[in-house]
C-alpha positions, -999 to 999 in steps of 0.1 A, spaced: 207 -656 -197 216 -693 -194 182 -705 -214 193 -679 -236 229 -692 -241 217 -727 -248 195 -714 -275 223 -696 -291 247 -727 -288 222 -753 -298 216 -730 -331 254 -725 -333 263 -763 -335 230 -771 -359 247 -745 -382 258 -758 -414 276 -727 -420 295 -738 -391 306 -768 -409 303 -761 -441 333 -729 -434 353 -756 -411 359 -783 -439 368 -751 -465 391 -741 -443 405 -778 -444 406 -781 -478 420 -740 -480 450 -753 -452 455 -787 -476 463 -764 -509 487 -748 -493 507 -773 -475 512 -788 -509 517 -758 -529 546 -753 -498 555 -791 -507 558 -786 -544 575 -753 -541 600 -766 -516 608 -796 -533 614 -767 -568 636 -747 -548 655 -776 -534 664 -794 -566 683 -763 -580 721 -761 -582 738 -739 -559 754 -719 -588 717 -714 -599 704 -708 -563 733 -679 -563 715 -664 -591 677 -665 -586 688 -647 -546 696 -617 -568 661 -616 -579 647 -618 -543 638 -660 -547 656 -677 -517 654 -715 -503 625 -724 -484 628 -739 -445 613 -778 -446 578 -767 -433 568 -787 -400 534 -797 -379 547 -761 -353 551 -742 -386 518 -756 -400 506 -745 -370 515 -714 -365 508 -701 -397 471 -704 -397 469 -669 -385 482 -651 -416 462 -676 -436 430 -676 -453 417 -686 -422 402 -653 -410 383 -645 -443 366 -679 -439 358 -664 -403 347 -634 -417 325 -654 -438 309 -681 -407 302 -650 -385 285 -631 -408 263 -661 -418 257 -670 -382 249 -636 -372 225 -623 -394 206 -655 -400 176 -646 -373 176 -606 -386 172 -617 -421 144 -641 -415 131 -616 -386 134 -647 -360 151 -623 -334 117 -609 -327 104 -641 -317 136 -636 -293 130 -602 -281 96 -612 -277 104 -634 -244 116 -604 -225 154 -609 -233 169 -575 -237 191 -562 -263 222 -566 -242 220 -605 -231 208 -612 -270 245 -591 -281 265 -608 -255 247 -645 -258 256 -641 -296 292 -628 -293 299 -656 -274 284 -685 -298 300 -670 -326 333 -669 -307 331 -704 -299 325 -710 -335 350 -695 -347 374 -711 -317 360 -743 -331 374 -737 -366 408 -725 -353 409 -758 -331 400 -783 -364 429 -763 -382 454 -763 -357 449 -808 -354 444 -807 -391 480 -787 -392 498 -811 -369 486 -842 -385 494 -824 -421 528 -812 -413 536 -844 -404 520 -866 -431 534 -843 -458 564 -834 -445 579 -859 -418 585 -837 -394 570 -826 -360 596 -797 -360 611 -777 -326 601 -749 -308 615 -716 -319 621 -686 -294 586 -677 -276 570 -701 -293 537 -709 -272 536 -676 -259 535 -666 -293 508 -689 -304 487 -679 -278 491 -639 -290 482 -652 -325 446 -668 -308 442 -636 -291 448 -615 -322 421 -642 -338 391 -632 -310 403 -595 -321 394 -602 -355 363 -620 -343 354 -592 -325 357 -573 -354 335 -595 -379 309 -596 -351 303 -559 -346 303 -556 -386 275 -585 -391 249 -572 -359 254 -535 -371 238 -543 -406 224 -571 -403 224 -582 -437 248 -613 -448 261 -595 -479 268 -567 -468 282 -579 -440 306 -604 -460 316 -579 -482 324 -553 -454 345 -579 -435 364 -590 -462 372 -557 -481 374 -535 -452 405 -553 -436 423 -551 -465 415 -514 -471 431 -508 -436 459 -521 -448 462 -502 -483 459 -475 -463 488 -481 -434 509 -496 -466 502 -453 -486 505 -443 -448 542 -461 -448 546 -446 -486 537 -411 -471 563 -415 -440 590 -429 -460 604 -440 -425 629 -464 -424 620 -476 -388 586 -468 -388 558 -492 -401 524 -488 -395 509 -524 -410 529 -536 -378 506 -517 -357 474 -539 -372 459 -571 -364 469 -586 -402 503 -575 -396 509 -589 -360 499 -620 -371 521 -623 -400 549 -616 -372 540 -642 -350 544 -667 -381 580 -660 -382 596 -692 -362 617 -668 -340 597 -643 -324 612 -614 -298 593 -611 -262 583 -576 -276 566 -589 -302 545 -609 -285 535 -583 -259 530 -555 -286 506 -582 -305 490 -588 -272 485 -549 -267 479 -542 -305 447 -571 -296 436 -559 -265 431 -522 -280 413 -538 -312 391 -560 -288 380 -530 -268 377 -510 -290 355 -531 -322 333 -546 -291 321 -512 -277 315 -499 -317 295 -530 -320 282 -525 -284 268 -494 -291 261 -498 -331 235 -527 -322 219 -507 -291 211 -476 -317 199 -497 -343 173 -511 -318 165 -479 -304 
């Protein structure tokens, strides 16, 4: 297992999909601080008589974005279709060029090869999260001036959004060693999310409750809570729940997916 996990992690950090996604998402997290800059400064050069009228149309002023809001808004960001991207590059590269023979062929079985794989990619992934979260901090500040406080739960929080991020890992990862080819793969990863979320947003349509909502209930929609500066110790602990199920439960699909593909 070990000569097997330094194989994997040797491959992992010789990647340049590894590096090529980490710089996008760089450049992806640099857009939007300024487009948050530009807008902010728009918003915040209007008259108050003005202001009074664009809140009737749903436009309200913007909070002076921060290095902690920077920060923890790289969950609900582009960030995890750049992911989506990295591990389904990563992933298939030895099935598409049939190099995981070559493995197979020195007596590894198909468990350690899934296992020595989920955990490269996670790293990979963790590394990306890591180069955004100091690229946040140093942004927020440069851009903005301001380190920014704490809000209610606020590294409790953060942690739930990382957790929420190995969910969606977990998730890319079973999609990518199921099929095994990078397109499809991509295309699954990126689409399919979103089509979970079309469907809880008819689901909520369907309901037409008023305390009810399912997005809430998915990974997407957790994180886009946890953004929120002030965040309730229930919300944490039902994105730490909503996580743990999603872990469990897109691991042992990819678990047994890969096992029946090799059978």
């Amino acid at each position: 297992m070990n000569k097997l996990l330094k194989l994997e992690f040797r491959r992992l950090f010789m990647s340049k999909a590894l590096y090529i996604c980490t710089a996008i998402s760089l450049v992806m997290l640099l857009i939007s601080a300024f487009t948050s800059k530009l807008l902010y400064e728009a918003l915040s050069s209007i008259e108050p008589e003005d202001m009074e009228g664009m809140a009737q149309l749903g436009v309200t002023a913007l909070d002076l974005p921060t290095s902690l809001s920077l920060l923890k808004g790289i969950g609900s960001s582009s960030l995890t279709l750049i992911l989506a991207v990295f591990i389904a590059l990563f992933v298939t590269e030895e099935y598409t060029g049939d190099i995981i023979k070559n493995i197979y062929a020195k007596g590894y079985s198909r468990d350690l090869v899934f296992f020595s794989k989920y955990l490269s990619s996670l790293t990979g992934s963790l590394f990306i999260v890591l180069a955004d979260a100091v690229f946040s901090i140093i942004l927020g500040k440069a851009l903005f001036g301001e380190f920014g406080t704490m809000g209610k739960n606020y590294i409790s929080s953060f942690i739930a959004i990382l957790f929420l991020i190995v969910s969606y890992d977990t998730l890319y990862f079973a999609i990518s060693i199921s099929m095994r080819k990078t397109g499809g793969s991509i295309a699954i990863s990126i689409f399919g999310p979103i089509v979970i979320n079309l469907l809880l947003n008819l689901g909520n349509a369907i309901s037409k409750s008023e305390t009810v909502d399912l997005t809430e209930y998915w990974i997407a929609g957790r994180l886009t809570i946890l953004s929120y500066a002030e965040v309730s110790n229930k919300a944490v602990w039902l994105s730490f729940l909503v996580g743990g199920i999603a872990l469990l439960a897109f691991g042992a699909a990819g678990f047994f997916l890969n096992r029946k593909r090799e059978s």
